[in-house]
C-alpha positions in Angstrom: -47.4 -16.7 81.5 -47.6 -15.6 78.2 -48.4 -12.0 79.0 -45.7 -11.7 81.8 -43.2 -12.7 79.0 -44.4 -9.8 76.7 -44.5 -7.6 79.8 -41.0 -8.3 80.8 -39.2 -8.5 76.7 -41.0 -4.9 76.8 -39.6 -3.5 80.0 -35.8 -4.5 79.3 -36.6 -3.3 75.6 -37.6 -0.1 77.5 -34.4 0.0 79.1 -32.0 -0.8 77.1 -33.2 1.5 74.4 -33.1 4.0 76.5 -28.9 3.5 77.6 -28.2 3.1 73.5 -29.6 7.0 73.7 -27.4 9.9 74.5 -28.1 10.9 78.0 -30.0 14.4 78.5 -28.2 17.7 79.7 -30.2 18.0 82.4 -32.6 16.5 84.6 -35.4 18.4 87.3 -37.0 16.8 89.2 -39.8 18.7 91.2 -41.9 18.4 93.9 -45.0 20.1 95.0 -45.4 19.6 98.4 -49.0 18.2 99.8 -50.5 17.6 95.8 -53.1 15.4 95.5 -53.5 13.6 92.1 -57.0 14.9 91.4 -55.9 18.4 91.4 -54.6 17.8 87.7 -58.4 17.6 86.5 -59.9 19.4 89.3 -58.2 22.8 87.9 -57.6 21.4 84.7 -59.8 24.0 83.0 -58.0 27.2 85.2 -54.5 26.0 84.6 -52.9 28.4 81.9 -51.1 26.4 78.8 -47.6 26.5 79.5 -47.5 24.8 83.5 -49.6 22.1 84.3 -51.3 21.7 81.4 -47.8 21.2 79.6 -46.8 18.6 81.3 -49.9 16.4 80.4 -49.9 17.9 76.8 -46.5 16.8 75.4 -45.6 14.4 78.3 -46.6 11.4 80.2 -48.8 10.8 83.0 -49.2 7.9 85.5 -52.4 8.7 87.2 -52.6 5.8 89.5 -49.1 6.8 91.1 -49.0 5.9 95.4 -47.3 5.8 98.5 -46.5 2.5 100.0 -46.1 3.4 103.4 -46.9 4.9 106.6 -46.5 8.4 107.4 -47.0 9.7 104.2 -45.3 12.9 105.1 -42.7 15.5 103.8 -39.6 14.2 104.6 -40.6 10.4 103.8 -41.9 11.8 100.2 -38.9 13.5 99.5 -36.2 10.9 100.7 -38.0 8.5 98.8 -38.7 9.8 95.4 -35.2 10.7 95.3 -33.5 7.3 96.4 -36.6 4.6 95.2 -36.9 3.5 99.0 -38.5 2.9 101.3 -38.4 4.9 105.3 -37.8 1.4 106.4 -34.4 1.5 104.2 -33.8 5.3 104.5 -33.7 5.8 107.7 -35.9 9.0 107.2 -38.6 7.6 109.4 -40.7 11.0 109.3 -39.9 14.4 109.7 -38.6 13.9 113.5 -37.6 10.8 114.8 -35.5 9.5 117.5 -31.9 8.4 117.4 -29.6 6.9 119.9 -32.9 8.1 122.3 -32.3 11.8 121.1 -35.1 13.3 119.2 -34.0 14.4 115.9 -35.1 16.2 113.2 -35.0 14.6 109.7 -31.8 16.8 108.4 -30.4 18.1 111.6 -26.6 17.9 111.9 -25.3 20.1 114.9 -21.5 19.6 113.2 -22.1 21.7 110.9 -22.5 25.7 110.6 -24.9 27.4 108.3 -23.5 29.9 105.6 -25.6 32.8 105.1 -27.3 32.5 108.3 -26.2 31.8 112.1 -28.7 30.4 113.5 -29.7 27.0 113.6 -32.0 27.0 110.7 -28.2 25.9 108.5 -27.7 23.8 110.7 -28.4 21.2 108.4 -27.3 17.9 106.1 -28.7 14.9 104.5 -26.4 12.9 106.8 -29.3 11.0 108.3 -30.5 9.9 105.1 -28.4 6.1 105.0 -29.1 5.6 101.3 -27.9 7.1 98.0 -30.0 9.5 96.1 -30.4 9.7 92.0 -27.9 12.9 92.4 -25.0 10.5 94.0 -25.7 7.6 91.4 -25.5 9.9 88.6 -22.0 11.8 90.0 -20.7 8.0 90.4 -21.6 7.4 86.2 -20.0 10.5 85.6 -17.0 10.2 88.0 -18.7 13.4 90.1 -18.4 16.0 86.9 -22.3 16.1 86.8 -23.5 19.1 89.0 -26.4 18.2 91.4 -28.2 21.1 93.0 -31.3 21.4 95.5 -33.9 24.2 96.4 -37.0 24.6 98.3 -38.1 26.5 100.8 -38.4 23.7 102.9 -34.5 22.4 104.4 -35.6 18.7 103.9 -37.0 19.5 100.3 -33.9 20.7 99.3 -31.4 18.6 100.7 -33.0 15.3 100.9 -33.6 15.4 97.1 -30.0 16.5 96.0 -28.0 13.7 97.7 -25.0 13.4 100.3 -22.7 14.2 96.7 -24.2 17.0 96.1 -22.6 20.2 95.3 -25.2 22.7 97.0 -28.7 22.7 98.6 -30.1 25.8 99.2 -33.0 26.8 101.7 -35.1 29.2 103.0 -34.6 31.3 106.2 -37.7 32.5 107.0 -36.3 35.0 110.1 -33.7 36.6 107.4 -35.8 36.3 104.4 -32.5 34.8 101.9 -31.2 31.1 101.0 -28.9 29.9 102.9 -27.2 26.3 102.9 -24.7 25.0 105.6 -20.8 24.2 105.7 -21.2 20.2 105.2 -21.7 21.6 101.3 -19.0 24.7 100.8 -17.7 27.6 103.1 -19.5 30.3 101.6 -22.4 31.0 99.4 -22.0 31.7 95.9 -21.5 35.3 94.5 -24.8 34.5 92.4 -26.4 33.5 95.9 -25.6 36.8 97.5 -26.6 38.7 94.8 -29.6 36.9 94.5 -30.7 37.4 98.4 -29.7 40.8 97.7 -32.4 41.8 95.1 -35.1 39.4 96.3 -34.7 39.9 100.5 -37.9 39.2 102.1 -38.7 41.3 105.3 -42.1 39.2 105.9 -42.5 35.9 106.4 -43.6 34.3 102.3 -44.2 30.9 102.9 -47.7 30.5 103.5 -48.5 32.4 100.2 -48.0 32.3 96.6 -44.9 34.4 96.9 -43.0 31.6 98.7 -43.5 29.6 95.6 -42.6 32.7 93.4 -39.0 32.5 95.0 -38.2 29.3 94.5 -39.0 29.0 90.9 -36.9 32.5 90.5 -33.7 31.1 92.5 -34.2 27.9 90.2 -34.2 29.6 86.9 -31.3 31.6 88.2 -29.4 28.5 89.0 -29.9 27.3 86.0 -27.9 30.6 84.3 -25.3 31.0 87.1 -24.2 27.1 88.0 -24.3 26.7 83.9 -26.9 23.9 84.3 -27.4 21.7 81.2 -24.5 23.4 79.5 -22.2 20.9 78.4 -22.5 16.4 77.3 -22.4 15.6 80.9 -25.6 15.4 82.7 -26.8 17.8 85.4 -29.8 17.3 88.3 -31.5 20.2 89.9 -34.5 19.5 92.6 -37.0 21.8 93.5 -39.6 21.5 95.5 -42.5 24.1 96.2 -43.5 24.1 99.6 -46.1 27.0 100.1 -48.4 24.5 98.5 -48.0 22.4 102.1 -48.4 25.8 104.2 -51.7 26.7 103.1 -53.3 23.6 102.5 -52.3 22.6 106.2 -53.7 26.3 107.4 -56.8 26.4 104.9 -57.1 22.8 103.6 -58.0 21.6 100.0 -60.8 23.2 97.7 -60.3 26.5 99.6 -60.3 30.2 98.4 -56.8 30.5 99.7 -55.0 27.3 98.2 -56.9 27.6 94.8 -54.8 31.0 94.9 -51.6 29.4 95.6 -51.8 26.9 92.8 -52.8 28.7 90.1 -50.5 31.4 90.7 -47.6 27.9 91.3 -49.0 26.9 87.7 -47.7 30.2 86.3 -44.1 30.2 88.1 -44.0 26.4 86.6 -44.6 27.5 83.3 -42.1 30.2 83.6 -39.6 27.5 84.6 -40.4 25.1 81.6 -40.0 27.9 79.4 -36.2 29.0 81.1 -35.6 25.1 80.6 -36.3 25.7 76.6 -34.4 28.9 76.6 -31.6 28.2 78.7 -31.1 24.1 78.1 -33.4 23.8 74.9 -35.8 21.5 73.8 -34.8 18.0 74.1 -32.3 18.4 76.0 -33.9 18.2 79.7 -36.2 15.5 81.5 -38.4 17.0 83.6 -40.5 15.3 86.2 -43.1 16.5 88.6 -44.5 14.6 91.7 -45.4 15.0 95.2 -44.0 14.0 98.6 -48.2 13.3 100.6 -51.2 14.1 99.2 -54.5 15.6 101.7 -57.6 14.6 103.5 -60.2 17.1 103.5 -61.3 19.0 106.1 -63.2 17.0 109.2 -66.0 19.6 109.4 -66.7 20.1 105.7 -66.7 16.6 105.7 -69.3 15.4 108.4 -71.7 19.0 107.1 -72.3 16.4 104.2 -72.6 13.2 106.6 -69.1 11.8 105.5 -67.3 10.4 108.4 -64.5 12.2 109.4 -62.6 13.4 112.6 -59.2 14.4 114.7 -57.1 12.7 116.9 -55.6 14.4 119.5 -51.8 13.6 119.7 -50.7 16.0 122.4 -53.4 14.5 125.1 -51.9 11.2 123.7 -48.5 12.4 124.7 -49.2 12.9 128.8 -50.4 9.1 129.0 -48.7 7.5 131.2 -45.6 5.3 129.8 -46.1 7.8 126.8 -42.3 9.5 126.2 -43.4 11.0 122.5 -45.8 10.8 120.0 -45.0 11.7 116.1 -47.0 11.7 113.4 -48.8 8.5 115.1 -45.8 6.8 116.1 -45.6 6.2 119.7 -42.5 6.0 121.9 -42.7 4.3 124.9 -41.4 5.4 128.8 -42.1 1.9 129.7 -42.6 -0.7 127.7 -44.1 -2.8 130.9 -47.3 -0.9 129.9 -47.1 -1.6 126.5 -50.5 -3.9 126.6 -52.4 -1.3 128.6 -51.1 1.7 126.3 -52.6 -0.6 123.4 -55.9 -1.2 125.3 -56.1 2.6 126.0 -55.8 4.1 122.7 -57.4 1.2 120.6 -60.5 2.6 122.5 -60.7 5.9 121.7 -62.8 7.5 118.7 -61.5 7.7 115.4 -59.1 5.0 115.8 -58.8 2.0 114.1 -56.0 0.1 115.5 -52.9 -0.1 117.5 -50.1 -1.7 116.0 -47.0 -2.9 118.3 -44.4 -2.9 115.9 -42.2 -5.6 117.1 -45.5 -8.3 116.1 -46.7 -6.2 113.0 -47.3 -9.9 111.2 -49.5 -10.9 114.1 -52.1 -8.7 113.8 -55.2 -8.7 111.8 -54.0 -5.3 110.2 -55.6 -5.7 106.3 -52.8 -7.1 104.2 -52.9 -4.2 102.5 -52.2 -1.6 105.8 -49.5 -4.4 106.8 -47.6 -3.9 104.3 -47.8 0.2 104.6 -46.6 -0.2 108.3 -43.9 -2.7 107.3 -42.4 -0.9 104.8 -42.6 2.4 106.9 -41.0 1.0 110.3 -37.5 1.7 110.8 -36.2 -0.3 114.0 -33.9 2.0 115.4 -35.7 5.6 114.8 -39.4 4.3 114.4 -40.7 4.1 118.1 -42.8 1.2 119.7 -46.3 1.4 118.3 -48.3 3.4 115.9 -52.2 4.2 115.5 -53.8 3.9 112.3 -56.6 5.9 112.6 -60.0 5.5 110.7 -60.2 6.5 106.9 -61.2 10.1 107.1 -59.8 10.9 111.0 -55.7 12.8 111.0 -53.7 14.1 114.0 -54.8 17.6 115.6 -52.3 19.4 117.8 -52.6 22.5 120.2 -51.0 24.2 117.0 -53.8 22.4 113.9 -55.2 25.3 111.9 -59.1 24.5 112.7 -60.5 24.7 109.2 -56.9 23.3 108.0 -56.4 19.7 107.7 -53.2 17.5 108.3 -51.7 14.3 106.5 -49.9 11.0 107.6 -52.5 8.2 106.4 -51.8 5.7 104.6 -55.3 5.9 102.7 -56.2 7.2 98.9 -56.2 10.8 100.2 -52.9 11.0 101.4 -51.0 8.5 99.5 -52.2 9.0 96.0 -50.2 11.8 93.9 -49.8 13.3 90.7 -46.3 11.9 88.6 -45.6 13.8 85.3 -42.8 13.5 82.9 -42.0 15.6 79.9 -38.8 16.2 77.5 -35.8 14.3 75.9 -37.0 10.3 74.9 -40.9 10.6 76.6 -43.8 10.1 74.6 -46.9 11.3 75.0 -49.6 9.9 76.9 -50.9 8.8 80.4 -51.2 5.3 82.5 -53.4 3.9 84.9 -51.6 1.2 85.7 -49.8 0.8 89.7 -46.9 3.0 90.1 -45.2 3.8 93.5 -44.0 6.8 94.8 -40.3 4.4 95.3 -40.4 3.9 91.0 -39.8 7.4 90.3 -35.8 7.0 90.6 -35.4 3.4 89.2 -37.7 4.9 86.1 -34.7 8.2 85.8 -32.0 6.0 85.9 -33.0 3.4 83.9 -33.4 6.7 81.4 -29.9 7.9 82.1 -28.6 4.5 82.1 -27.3 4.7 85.4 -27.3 2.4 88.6 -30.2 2.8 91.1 -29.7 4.1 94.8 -28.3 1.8 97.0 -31.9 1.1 98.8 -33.9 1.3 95.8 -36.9 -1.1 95.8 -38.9 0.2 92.8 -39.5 -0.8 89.5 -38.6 1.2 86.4 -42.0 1.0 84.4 -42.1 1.8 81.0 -44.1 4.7 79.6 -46.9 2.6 77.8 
């Protein structure tokens, strides 16, 4: 009892030093898309000074930092970091999902028109997401003068990070080769934007190499300049999220020629962004803080070469089983729901899963405690589906279009849940963690450093840096 005291005198000592403090200009938050934790000391010794290496340097680490849900996926990763929920809470129930019996995908929003672009790829909006990000809470503290901006390659790592308030969100078009955003944000992209696309127009496809990454972090540090970022007292957010990282582990997997490439060449662009940050905002004047969305099994076939259990599931034969209407990322939705009991004997027998889980009796099963909760927490009961196969540790989803020596993610085990979480800048001390953290504590740990209200579905704890 006695230690709970101390921990708790300490965590509102935390946070109420850290409202007495001026906020910072600016806050970025990024993402790497499809990080594991252990890449931090697995390329420790590679990483240049001034990127990864940084971060752990002068900032703060929590090294036991996971996901507390099922599918561990993009969307889910980004929604959550961003609003300190959960996809039960969110809405975001994966990167496609049904709603109102219509599959959707995670930002999709056909009422509005893309600006740059004129095809369906700006079609896009974080209307779907039913809970308030970091970016809206801080507009609310500063009556919507702070400036929240978004970019990735990736649509939903862009826009699900900046917010429903915020002023721009700006994605890749991979059949143009230029950002683009879409009308629910302005009418017409920025002069800066144009100019940009202009002078870095892609006519090949970037995102499944370093290049992809390359962009982004240039179209960052060039918001930063253009939208005056960090220039005045009232706080700014910018999100970015690197996606090739995601690309090429899914085509090559981790440990491979191709994605050791990719992130040491992403540790360079990151240390070219810290250093804009000093130039441009200066030196205790920004938070930073780097995470990731999933993190990676490792490929079935280099696993069982050294006898580790490992394997695929195959989710498009899952899909023509009778009574089946869809299967995503495990989740499946049901034609009829008079099979349902047979549907569960069916795929409850086949290799390399472990169980079949009807959603509507989640608390009746003997699903681990631990697992239960993951489903729980994950299961949205409008968009979720019917049922949803954990499969054994080691075993993922293969589709007709799985890369063969490529892997894919979605677990809710140590190799897809548990990710790097760095902080660095204004108010952070030095030094690393190993205590719990979860992926929904990233936002409730920046606004308790802004002194701001947390997202409206925020479920995480803001844990001191000790």
């Amino acid at each position: 009892m006695k230690k709970l005291g101390i921990i708790v005198l300490s965590l509102l000592s935390f946070v109420a030093g850290t409202r007495a403090q001026q906020r910072p200009k600016l806050v970025v938050g990024i993402v790497v898309d499809q990080m594991r934790w252990d890449y931090l000391p697995y390329y420790k010794e590679r990483f240049g000074s001034d990127g990864f290496n940084r971060l752990q340097r002068e900032g703060f680490s929590f090294d036991n930092t996971q996901i507390g849900y099922v599918p561990t996926v993009t969307a889910c990763g980004h929604s959550c970091l961003y609003t300190g929920s959960i996809p039960a809470l969110t809405g975001i129930a994966g990167n496609n999902f049904y709603v109102d019996g219509k599959r959707t995908y995670c930002t999709e929003d056909k009422t509005v028109q893309g600006i740059g672009s004129h095809n369906s790829a700006g079609q896009m909006s974080p209307r779907n997401l039913e809970v308030s990000t970091i970016g809206d809470e801080l507009k609310i503290a500063t009556n919507y003068q702070s400036k929240v901006i978004g970019i990735s390659l990736k649509d939903r790592g862009a826009i699900l990070p900046a917010g429903h308030a915020a002023d721009a969100a700006y994605w890749y078009d991979a059949k143009n080769g230029i950002f683009i955003s879409s009308t629910y944000y302005q009418n017409a992209l920025p002069e800066w934007v144009k100019k940009f696309n202009a002078t870095h127009h892609q006519t090949k496809d970037i995102r499944c190499s370093s290049m992809g990454n390359t962009l982004v972090a240039d179209m960052a540090i060039e918001a930063l300049g253009k939208e005056n970022l960090g220039k005045d007292d009232i706080t700014d957010l910018l999100t970015v999220s690197f996606s090739s990282t995601d690309y090429v582990g899914h085509r090559y997997g981790p440990f491979s020629a191709q994605l050791d490439s990719v992130y040491l060449s992403l540790d360079h662009d990151l240390g070219r962004l810290l250093t804009a940050l000093d130039e441009k905002v200066g030196k205790g004047n920004y938070i930073v803080f780097l995470s990731a969305d999933h993190a990676a099994p490792i490929n079935y076939k280099k696993q069982n070469a050294h006898g580790i259990p490992a394997g695929v599931w195959d989710e498009d034969k899952a899909k023509q089983y009778p009574g089946v209407k869809d299967v995503i990322e495990n989740r499946i939705y049901l034609s009829d729901s008079t099979r349902k009991d047979e549907i569960i004997r069916h795929f409850q027998q086949e290799k390399g899963v472990a169980w079949v889980i009807d959603f509507s009796h989640v608390n009746e099963t003997t699903l681990p405690d631990y697992l239960k909760k993951k489903v729980i927490q994950g299961y949205h009961p409008q968009r979720s589906g019917d049922l949803i196969v954990i499969l054994k540790p080691g075993y993922y989803e293969s589709s007709a279009d799985s890369y063969e020596d490529g892997i894919n993610h979605g677990a809710p085990y140590s190799y897809d849940s548990h990710i790097p979480l760095l902080w660095m800048g204004r108010g952070i001390p030095q030094g690393r963690s190993i205590q719990h953290v979860s992926i929904s504590d990233v936002a409730p740990i920046v606004c308790a450093l802004l002194g701001i209200q947390a997202p409206t579905g925020c479920v995480g704890e803001p844990h001191p840096f000790q």
